[in-house]
C-alpha positions as CSV (number, residue, x, y, z in Angstrom):
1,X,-57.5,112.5,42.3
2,X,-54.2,113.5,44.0
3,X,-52.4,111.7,46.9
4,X,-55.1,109.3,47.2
5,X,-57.6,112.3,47.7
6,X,-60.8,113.5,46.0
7,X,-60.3,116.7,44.0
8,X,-64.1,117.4,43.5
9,X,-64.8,120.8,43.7
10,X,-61.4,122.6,43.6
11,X,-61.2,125.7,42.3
12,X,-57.1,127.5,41.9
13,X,-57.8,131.1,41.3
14,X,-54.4,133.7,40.5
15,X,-55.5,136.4,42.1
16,X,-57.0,135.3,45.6
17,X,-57.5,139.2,47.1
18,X,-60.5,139.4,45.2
19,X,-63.4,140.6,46.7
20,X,-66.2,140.0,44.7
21,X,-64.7,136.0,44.7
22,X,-64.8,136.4,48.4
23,X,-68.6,137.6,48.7
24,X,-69.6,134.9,45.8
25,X,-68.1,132.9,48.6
26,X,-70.2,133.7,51.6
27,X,-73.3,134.1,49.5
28,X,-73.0,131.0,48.8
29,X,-73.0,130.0,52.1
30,X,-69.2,129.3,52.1
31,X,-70.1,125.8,51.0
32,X,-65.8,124.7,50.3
33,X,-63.2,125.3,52.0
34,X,-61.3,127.5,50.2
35,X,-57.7,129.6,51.3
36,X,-56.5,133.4,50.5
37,X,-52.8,134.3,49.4
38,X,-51.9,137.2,48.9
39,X,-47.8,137.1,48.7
40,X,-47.5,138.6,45.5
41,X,-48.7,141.9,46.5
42,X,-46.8,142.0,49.6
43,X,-44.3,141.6,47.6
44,X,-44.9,144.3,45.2
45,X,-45.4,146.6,48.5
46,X,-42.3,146.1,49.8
47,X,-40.2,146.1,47.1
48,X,-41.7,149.7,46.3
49,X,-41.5,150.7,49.5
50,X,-37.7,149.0,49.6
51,X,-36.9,151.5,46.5
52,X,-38.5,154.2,47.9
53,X,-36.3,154.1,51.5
54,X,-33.1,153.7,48.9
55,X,-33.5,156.5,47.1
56,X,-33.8,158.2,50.5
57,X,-30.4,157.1,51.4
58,X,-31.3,153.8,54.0
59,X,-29.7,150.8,53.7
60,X,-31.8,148.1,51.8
61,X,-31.0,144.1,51.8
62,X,-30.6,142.6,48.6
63,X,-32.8,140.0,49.1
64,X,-36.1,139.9,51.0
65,X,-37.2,136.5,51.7
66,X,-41.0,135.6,51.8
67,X,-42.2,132.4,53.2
68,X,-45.7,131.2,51.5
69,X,-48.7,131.7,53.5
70,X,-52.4,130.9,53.2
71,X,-55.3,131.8,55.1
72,X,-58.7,130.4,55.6
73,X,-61.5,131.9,53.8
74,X,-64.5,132.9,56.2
75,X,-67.7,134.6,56.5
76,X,-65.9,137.9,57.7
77,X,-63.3,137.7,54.3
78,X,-66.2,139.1,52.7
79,X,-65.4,143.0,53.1
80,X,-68.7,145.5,52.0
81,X,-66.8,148.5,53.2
82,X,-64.9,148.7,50.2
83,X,-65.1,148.6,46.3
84,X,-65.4,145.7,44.4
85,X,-61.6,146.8,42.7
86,X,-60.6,147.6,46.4
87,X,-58.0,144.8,48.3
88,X,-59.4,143.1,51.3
89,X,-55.7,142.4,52.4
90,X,-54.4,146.2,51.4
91,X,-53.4,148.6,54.5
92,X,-55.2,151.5,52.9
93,X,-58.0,152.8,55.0
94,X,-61.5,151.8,53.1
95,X,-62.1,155.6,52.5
96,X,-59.1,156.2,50.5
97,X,-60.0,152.9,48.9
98,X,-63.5,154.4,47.7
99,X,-61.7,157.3,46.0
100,X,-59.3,155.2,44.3
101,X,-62.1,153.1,43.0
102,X,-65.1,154.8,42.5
103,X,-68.0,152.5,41.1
């Protein structure tokens, strides 16, 4: 119990771009409500892309600010046109994706 509410069936994963968790999710029939976040590779993206443009001579803050975000798992979170080691969340196409990951 937190705050006067029920914690009965919360589950806190580390890593919420996972795909297989999100497909457990729908076949399951999506039965909690459950919330993505996937800040901590958006943050590895742009830092490496940050370096990247610095080493090509553009100006680069020195601090990037990120404000938390979650978003609501649904049934279309489940994505089957990419591997199970592919990111639901990532910008590369799912092609690319099935060649980075082959199962």
């Amino acid at each position: 119990m937190s705050a006067a509410i029920a914690m009965d069936g919360l589950v806190t994963m580390h890593q919420s771009d996972d795909n297989p968790f999100l497909c457990a999710w729908k076949d399951a029939g999506g039965v909690t409500t459950s919330f993505t976040a996937t800040s901590l590779l958006m943050e590895g993206r742009t830092g490496l892309t940050a370096a990247m443009m610095s080493l090509q001579g553009y100006d680069v803050p020195p601090e990037i600010l990120f404000s938390g975000s979650l978003k609501q798992v649904t049934m279309d979170s489940c994505r089957t046109d990419i591997p199970p080691d592919g990111s639901p969340s990532s910008l590369v196409p799912p092609e690319l994706q099935k060649r980075m990951f082959p199962e």
